[in-house]
Biopython code that builds the backbone (N, CA, C, O; Angstrom):
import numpy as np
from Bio.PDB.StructureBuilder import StructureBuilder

atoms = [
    (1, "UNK", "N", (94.530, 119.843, 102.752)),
    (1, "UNK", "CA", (94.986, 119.949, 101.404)),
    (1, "UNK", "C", (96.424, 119.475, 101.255)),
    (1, "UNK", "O", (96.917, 118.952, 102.254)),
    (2, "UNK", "N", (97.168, 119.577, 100.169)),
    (2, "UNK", "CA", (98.501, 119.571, 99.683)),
    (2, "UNK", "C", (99.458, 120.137, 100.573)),
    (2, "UNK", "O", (99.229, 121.244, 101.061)),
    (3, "UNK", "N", (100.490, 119.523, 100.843)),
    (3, "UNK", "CA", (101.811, 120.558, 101.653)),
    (3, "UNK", "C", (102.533, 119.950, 101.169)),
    (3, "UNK", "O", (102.415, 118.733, 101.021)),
    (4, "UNK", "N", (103.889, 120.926, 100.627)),
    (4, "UNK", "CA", (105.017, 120.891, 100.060)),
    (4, "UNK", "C", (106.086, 120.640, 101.326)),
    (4, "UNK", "O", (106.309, 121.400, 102.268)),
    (5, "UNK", "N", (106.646, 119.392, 101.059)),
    (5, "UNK", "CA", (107.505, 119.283, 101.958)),
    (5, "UNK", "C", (109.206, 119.343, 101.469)),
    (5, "UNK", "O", (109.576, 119.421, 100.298)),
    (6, "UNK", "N", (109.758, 119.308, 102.204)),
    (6, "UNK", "CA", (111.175, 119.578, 101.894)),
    (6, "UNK", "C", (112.251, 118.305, 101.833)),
    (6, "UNK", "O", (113.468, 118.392, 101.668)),
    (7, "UNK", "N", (111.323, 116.895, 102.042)),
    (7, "UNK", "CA", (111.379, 115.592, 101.665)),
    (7, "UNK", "C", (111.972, 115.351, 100.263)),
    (7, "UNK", "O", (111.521, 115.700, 99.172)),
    (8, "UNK", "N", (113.266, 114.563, 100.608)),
    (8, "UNK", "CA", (114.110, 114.308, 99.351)),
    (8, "UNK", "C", (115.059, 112.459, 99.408)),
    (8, "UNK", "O", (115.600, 111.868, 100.343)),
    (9, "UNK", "N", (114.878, 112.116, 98.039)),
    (9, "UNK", "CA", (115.410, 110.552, 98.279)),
    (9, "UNK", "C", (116.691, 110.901, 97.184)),
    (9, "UNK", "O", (116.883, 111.734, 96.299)),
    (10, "UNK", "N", (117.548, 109.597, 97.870)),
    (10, "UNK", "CA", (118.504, 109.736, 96.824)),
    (10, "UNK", "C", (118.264, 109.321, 95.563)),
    (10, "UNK", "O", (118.779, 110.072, 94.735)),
    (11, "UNK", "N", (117.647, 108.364, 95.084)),
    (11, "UNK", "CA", (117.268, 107.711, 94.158)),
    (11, "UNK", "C", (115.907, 107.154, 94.047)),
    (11, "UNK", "O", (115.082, 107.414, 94.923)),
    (12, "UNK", "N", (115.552, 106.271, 92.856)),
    (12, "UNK", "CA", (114.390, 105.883, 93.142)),
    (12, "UNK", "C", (114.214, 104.722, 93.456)),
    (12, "UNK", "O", (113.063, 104.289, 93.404)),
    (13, "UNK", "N", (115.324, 103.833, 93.890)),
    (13, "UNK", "CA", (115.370, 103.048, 94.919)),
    (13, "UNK", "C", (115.003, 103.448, 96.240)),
    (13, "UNK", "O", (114.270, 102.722, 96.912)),
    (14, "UNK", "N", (115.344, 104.296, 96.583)),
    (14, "UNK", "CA", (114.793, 104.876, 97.993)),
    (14, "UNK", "C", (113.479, 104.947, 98.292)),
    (14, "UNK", "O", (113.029, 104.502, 99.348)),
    (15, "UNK", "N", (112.809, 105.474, 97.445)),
    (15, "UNK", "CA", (111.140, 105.776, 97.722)),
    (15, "UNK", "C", (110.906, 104.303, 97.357)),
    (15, "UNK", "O", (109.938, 103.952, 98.031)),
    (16, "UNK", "N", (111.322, 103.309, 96.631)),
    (16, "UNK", "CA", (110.737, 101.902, 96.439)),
    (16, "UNK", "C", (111.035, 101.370, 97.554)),
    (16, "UNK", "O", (110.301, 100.492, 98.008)),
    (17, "UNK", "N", (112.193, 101.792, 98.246)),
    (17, "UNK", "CA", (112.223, 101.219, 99.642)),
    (17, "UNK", "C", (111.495, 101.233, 100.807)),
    (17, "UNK", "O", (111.047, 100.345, 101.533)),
    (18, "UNK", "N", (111.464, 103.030, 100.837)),
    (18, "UNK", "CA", (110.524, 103.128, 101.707)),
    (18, "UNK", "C", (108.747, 102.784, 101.242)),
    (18, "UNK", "O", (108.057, 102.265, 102.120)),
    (19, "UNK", "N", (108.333, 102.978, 100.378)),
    (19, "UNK", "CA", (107.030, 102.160, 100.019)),
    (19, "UNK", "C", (107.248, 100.640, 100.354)),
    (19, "UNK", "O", (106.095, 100.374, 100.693)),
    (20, "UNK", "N", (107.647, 99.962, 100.432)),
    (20, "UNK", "CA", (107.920, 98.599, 100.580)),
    (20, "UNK", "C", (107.706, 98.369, 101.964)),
    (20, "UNK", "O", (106.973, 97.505, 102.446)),
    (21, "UNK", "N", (108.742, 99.617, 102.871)),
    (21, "UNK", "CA", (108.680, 99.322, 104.362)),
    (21, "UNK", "C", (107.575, 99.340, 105.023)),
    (21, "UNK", "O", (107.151, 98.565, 105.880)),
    (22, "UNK", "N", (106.845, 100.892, 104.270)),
    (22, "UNK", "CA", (105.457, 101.138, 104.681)),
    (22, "UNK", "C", (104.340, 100.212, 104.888)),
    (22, "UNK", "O", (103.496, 100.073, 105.773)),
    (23, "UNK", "N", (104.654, 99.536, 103.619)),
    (23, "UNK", "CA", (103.492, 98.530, 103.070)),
    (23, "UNK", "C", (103.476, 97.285, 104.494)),
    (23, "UNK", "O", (102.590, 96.860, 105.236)),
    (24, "UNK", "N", (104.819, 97.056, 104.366)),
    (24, "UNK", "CA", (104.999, 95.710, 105.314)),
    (24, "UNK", "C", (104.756, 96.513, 106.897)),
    (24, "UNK", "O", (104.172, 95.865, 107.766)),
    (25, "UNK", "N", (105.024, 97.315, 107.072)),
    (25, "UNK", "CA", (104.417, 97.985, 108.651)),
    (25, "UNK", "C", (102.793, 97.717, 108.697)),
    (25, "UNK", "O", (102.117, 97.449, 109.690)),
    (26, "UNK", "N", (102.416, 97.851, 107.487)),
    (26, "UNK", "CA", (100.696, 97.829, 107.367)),
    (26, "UNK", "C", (100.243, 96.190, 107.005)),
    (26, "UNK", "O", (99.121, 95.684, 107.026)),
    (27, "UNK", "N", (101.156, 95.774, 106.775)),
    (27, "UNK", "CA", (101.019, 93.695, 106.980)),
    (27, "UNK", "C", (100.516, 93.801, 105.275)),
    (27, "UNK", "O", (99.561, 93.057, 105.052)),
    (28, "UNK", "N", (100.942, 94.500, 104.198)),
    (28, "UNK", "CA", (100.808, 94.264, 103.026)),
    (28, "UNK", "C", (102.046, 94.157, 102.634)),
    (28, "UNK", "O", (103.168, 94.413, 103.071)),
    (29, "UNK", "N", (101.396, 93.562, 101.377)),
    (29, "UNK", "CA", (102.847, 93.625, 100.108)),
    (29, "UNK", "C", (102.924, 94.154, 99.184)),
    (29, "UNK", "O", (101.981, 94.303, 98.406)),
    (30, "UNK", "N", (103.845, 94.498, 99.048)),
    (30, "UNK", "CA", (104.622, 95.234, 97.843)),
    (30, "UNK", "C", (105.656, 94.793, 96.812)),
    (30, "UNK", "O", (106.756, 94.595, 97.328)),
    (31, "UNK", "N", (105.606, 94.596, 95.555)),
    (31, "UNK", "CA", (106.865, 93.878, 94.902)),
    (31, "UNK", "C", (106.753, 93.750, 93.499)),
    (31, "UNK", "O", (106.104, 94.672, 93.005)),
    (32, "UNK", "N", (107.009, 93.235, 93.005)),
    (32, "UNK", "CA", (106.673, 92.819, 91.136)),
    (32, "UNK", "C", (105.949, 92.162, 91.110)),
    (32, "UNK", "O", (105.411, 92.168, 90.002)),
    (33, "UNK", "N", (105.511, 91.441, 91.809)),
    (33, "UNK", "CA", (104.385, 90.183, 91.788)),
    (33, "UNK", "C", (102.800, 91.259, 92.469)),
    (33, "UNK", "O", (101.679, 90.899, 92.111)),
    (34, "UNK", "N", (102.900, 92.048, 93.066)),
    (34, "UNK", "CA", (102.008, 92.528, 93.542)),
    (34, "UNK", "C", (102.375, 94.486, 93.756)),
    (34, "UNK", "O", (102.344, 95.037, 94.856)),
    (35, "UNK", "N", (102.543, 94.871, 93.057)),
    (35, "UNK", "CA", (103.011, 96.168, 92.478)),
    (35, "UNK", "C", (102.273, 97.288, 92.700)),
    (35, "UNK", "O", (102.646, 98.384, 92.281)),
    (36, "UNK", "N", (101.045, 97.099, 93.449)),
    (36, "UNK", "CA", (99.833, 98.368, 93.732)),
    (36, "UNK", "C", (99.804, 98.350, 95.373)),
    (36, "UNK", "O", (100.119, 97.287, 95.908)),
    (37, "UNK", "N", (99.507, 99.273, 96.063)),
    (37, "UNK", "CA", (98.913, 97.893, 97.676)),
    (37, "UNK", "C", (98.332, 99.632, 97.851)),
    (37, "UNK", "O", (98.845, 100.661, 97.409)),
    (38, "UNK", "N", (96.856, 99.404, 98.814)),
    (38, "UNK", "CA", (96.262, 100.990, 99.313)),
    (38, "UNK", "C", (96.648, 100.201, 101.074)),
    (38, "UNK", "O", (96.885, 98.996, 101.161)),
    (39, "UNK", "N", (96.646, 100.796, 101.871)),
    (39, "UNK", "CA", (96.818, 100.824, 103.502)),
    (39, "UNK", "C", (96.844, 101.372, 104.164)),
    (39, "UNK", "O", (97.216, 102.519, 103.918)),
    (40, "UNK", "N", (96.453, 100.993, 105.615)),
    (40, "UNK", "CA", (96.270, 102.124, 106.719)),
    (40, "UNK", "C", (97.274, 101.860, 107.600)),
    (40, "UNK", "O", (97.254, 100.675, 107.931)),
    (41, "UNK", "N", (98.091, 102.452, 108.082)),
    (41, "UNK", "CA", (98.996, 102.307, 108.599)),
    (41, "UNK", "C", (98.849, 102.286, 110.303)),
    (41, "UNK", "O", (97.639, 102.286, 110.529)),
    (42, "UNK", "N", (99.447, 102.273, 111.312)),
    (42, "UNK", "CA", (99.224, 101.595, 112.476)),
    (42, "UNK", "C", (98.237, 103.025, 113.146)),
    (42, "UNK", "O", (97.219, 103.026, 113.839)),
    (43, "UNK", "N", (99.227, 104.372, 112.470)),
    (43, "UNK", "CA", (99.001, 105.479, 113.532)),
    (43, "UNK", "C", (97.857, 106.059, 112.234)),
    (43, "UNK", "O", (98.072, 107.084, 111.586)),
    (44, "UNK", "N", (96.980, 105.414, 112.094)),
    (44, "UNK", "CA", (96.420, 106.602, 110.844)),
    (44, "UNK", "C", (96.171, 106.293, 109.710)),
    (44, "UNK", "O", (95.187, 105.746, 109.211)),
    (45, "UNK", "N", (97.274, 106.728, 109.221)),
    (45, "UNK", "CA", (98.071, 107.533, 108.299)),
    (45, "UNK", "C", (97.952, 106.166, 106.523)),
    (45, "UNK", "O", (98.536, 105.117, 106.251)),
    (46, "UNK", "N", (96.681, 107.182, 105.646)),
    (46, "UNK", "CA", (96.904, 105.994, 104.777)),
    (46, "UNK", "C", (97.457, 105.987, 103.583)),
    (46, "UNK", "O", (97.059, 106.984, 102.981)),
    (47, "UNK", "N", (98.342, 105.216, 102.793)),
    (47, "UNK", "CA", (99.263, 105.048, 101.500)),
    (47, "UNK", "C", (98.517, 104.208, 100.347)),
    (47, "UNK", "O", (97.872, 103.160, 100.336)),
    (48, "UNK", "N", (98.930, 105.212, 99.323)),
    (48, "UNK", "CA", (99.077, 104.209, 97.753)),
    (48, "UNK", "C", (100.047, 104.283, 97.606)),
    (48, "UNK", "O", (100.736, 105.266, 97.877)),
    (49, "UNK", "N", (100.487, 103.039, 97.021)),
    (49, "UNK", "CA", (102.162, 103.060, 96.557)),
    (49, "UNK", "C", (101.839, 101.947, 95.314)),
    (49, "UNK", "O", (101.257, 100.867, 95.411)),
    (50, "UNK", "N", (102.596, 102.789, 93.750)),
    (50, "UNK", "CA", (102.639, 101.839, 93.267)),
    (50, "UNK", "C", (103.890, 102.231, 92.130)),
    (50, "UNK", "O", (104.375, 103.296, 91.747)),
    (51, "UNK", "N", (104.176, 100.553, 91.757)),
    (51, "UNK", "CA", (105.623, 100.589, 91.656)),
    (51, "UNK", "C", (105.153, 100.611, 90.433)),
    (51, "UNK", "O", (103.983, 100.747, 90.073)),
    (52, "UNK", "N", (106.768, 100.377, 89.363)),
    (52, "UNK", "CA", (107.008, 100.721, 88.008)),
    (52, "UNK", "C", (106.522, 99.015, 87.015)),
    (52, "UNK", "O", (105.938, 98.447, 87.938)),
    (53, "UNK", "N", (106.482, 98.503, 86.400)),
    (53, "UNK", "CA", (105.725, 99.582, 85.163)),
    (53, "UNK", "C", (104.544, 100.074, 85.207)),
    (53, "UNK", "O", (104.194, 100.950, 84.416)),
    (54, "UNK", "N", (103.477, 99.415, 86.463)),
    (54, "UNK", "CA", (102.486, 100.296, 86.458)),
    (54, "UNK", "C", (102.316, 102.214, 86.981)),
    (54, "UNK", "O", (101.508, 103.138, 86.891)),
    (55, "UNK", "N", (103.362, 101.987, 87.402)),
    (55, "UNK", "CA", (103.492, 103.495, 87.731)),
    (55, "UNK", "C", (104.392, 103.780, 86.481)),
    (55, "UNK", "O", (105.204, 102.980, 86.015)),
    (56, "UNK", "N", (104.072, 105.307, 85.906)),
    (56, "UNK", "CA", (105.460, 105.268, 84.785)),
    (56, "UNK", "C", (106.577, 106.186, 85.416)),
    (56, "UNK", "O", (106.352, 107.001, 86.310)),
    (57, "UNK", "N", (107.736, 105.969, 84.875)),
    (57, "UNK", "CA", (108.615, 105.597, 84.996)),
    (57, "UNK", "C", (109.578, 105.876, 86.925)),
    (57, "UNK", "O", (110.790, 106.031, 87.078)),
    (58, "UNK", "N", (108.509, 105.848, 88.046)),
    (58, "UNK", "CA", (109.520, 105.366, 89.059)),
    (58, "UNK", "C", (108.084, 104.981, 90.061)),
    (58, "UNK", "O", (106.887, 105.191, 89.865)),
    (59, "UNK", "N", (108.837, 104.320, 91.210)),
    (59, "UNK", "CA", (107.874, 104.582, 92.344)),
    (59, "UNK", "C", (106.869, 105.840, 93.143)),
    (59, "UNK", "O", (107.075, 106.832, 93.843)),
    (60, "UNK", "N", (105.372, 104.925, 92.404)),
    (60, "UNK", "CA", (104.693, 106.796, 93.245)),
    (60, "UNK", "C", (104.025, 106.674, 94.771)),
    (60, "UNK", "O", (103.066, 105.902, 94.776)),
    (61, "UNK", "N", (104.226, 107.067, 95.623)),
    (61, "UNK", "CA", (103.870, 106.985, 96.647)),
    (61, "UNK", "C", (103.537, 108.272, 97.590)),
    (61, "UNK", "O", (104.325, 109.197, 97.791)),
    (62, "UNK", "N", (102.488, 108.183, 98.022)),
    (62, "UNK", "CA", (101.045, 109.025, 98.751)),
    (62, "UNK", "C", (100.902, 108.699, 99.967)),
    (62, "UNK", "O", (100.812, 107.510, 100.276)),
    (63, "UNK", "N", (100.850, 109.756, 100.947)),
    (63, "UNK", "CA", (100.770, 109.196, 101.906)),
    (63, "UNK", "C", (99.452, 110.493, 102.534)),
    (63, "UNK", "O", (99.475, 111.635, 102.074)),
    (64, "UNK", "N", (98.608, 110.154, 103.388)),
    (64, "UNK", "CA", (97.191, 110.947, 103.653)),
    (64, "UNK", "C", (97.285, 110.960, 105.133)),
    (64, "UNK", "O", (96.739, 110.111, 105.838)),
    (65, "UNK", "N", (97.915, 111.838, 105.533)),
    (65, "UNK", "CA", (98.412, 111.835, 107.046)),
    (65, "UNK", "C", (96.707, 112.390, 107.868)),
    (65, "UNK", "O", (95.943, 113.075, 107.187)),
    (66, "UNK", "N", (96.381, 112.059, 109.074)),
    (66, "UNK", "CA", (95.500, 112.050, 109.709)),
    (66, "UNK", "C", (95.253, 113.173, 110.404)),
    (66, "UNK", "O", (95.889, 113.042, 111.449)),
    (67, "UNK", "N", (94.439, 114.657, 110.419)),
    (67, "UNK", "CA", (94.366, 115.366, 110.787)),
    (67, "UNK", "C", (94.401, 115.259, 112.144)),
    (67, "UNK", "O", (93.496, 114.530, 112.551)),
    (68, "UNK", "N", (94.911, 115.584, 112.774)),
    (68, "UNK", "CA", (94.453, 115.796, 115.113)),
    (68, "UNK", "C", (93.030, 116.386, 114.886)),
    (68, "UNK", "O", (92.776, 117.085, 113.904)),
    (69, "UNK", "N", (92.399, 116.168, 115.545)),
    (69, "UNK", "CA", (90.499, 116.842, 116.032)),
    (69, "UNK", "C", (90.796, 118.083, 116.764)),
    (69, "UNK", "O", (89.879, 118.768, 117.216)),
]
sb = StructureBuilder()
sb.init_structure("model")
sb.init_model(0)
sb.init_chain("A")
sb.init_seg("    ")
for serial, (resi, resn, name, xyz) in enumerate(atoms, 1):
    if name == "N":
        sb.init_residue(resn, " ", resi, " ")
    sb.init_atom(name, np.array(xyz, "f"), 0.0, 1.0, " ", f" {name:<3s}", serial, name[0])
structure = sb.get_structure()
């Protein structure tokens, strides 16, 4: 389920940053030209990230971390 983490950005440049980094770790893109991206990341772990104006008003980004068995 949901966990509240104690995860904080300075701005919302930050989370556009880190969505961006994410994306490109996962060999996608991210940007104004391409503003949505879903991915699985190397260890797992999979993201939606999508930027503004389709997101309203900042970067939203999800991340679905991989339970251990």
């Amino acid at each position: 389920g949901l966990q509240l983490t104690g995860v904080t950005f300075s701005d919302p440049a930050a989370v556009r940053r880190l969505a961006q980094r994410l994306a490109a770790v996962a060999g996608r893109r991210l940007d104004d030209a391409r503003p949505w991206v879903d991915a699985r990341l190397p260890d797992g772990t999979r993201m939606h990230a999508v930027l503004p104006p389709v997101a309203v008003g900042s970067t939203c980004l999800s991340l679905r971390v991989v339970r251990p068995r």
